[in-house]
Structures are given as structure tokens and as C-alpha cells.
N, C-alpha and C positions, 0 to 999 in steps of 0.2 A: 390542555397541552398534551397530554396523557392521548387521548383518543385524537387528538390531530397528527403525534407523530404515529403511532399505530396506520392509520391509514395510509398517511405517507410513504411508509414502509411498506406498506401490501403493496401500493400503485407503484413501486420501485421493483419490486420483483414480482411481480406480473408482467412489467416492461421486461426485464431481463430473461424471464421464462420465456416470452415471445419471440425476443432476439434469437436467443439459442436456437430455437425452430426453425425460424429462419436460417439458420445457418448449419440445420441438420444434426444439430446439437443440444442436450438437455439443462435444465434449468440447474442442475445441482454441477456441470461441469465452471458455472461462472460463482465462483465466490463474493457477499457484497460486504465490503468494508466500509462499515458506517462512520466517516468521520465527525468526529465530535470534538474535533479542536474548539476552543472557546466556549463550550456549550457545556451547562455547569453537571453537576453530577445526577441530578433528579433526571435531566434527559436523558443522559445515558440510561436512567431506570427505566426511567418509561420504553426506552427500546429493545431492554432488555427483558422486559414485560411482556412484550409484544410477538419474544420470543427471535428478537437479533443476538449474538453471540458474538460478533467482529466488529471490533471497532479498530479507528485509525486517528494516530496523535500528531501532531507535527512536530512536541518540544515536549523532551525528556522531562524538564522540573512540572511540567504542566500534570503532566502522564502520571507521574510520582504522586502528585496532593489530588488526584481525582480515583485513581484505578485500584490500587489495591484493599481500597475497603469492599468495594464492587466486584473486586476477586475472590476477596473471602467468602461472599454471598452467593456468588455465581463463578462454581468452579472452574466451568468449561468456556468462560469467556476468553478470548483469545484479542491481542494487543496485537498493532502491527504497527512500526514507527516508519512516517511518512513522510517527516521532514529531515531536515540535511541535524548532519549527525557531528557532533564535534569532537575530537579525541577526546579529550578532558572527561564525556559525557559516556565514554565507550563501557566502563563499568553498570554503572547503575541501566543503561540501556540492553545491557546484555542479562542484567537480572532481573529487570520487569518488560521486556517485550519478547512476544511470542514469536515476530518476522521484525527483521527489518529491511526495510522496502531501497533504503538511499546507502547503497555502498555506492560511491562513487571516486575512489581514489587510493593509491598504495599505501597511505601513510593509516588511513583509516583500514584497512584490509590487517595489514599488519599487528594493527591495535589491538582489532577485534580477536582475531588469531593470539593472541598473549590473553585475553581474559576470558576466552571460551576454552582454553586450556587450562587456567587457573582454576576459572572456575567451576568446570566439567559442563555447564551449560550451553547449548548450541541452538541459538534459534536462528531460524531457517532466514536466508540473505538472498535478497533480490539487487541485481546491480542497476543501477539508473546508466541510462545510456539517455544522452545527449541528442537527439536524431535531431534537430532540428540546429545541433553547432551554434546557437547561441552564445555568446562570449557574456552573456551575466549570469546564465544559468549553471547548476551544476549537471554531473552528467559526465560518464564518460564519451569520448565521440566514436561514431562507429568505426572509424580506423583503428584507434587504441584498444577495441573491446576484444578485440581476439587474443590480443597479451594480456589483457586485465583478468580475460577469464582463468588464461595458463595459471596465471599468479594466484588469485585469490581462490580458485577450485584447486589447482594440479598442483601446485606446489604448498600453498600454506592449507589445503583440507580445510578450507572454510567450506560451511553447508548451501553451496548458491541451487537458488531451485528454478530461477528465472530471471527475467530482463522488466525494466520499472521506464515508462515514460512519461513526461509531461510534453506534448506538443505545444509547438507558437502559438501563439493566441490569434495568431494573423493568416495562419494557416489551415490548408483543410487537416483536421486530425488524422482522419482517415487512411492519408497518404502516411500518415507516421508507424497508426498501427498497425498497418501493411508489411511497412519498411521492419516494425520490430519483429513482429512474428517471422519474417524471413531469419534476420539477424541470430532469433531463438535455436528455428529448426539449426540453422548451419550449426550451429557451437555445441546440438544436443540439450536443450534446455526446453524445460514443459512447460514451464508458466510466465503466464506475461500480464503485466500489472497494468491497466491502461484504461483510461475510460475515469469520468467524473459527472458530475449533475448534467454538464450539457452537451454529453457524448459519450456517456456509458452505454445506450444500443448500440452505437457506431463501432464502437470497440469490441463489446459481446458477437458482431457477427464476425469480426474478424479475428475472432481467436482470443479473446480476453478472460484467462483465467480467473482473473481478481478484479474487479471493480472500485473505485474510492467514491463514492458518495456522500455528500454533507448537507450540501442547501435541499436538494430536492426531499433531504426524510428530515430534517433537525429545522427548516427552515432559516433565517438569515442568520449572522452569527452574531452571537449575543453583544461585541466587541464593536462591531459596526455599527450595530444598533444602538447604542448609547452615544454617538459619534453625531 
């Protein structure tokens, strides 16, 4: 297992070192966020072995019974929450992750803002923006994002350091993280979270600060597979 995710991992960012060149860019400007939802804690060791640092959770209580033994051991690991974020969850979120990737809405902006003041802790907030206006998805839409930013940056001094996409599935990505990086520069924002297993190049040429990768380094997820 150990030396399957290992390689994995190398063949991932070799991909992504290539992208970048391609696009006149270095392999340390794309961050990979190794998602490890479902995938029990020995993996995460093993990547962390291999010399991975970033991982990505989708659910707070998951994040909780896997990460901070894994913190203890490995200081400099660094958490970023991926999935949609619930008030009720906004504490314990804000004292075990390092980023989170799904601000998507005032009531949660607000939250966050009461418990990164309580609690002096500020990790770094990516807002999800909607580009593709799906009505099941979350996401702010790109109309609303130029208030959301006033809001959640200019007036409540949340720490936003970029824009978070999931493209349709039906769609070319491409055209999305086009769309977000324009979105970014306009509002003055440097990072852009975008890109997964099967379109994290596509994304790296087009400006992808941050990466989420799961299946291509961790392989299938452990939850399906017993399905």
C-alpha cells in the first residue's frame, strides 16, 4: 500500500511540475492537496511518509477522529476543509483546519467571524463560487461574489486569500477555470483552488494555486469499495 501510494504521489506531481511549465510557471507555485476523505489513517501515513504535508477533508467529525493524532507527529501538516461547512460545525472547524476552502454564504461568513475572534485563530478562507449556477450545488454565483467579497473580506476581516471551484460534470472544466481566474484577478485575490484527479493539468495551466487530488494518489475510496 505504502509504496503504491508513494509512487502515486510522485506521478502526481511530476504531472503538476509539467503543467506549470507549460504555462511558464514553477512546480512549487501549484499546491497539492491530497484528499483523504474516507481513506483510513495509515494512508494518510503512508503520504505522509512519502513526504506529502496537505491534506483535504470533506467532514469536520471525520477530520476530528483521523488528524490530530497525525498532527502531533507531523507538525507541519497542514488541513484544508473541502467539504460544505455547517454553522453548528464552525467551531471545532476553525480549531482543527488550517484553510477552509467552502465559504460559501453570509450566515456562515458571519459564524466564522464570531469564532476566529473568540477564538484568536484565523485559518486562511477560500470562497466557493458557483461558476457553473447549478441550483443543487453550493457556491456563491458570480453575480453575488463581488458583495460576498465586500462582506466577508472588507467588512467582517475574514482572511479570504482566494476563489474555490467545482465545475459541472457535463461540462468542459477548462472554460470554468478560465472563468474563475478572471473572477480572482478582478476582486484582487491570488489563489484559486480548482482542479481534481481528472483535471488537475487543466487547471495548473490555467492558474491553479491549489490542487485537490484523492483517487489519482489514495486510489478508490475505501467507502465505495466495500459497496
Amino acid at each position: 500500500m505504502a509504496d503504491n501510494i508513494s509512487r502515486s504521489l510522485a506521478e502526481v506531481l511530476n504531472r503538476i511540475a509539467h503543467a506549470a511549465a507549460d504555462s511558464g510557471r514553477q512546480a512549487k507555485d501549484a499546491t497539492l492537496v491530497a484528499v483523504s476523505k474516507t481513506h483510513a489513517a495509515d494512508r494518510v501515513e503512508a503520504a505522509l511518509k512519502a513526504g506529502q504535508l496537505v491534506f483535504g477533508e470533506n467532514r469536520v467529525q471525520e477530520a476530528e477522529t483521523k488528524f490530530p493524532p497525525l498532527k502531533a507527529v507531523w507538525p507541519d501538516l497542514k488541513l484544508h476543509l473541502i467539504g460544505p461547512l455547517q454553522t453548528n460545525k464552525v467551531k471545532e472547524a476553525v480549531a482543527l483546519f488550517d484553510v477552509i476552502q467552502t465559504l460559501d454564504r453570509p450566515k456562515l461568513a458571519h459564524a466564522l467571524a464570531r469564532e476566529m475572534e473568540r477564538s484568536g485563530r484565523r485559518p486562511d478562507c477560500f470562497i466557493q463560487v458557483n461558476t457553473g449556477e447549478e441550483p443543487q450545488k453550493a457556491g456563491v454565483t458570480p453575480e453575488e461574489l463581488e458583495d460576498f467579497v465586500a462582506l466577508a473580506r472588507d467588512e467582517l476581516k475574514l482572511p479570504i486569500v482566494g476563489l474555490m471551484c467545482i465545475p459541472p460534470v457535463n461540462e468542459n472544466p477548462s472554460l470554468h477555470f478560465a472563468f474563475l481566474n478572471t473572477l480572482a484577478q478582478r476582486l484582487g485575490l491570488e489563489q484559486l483552488s480548482m482542479g481534481m484527479s481528472a483535471d488537475y493539468e487543466q487547471a495548473v495551466r490555467l492558474g491553479a494555486t491549489v490542487v485537490r487530488v484523492g483517487s489519482a494518489i489514495f486510489g478508490r475510496r475505501e467507502q465505495a469499495a466495500r459497496t
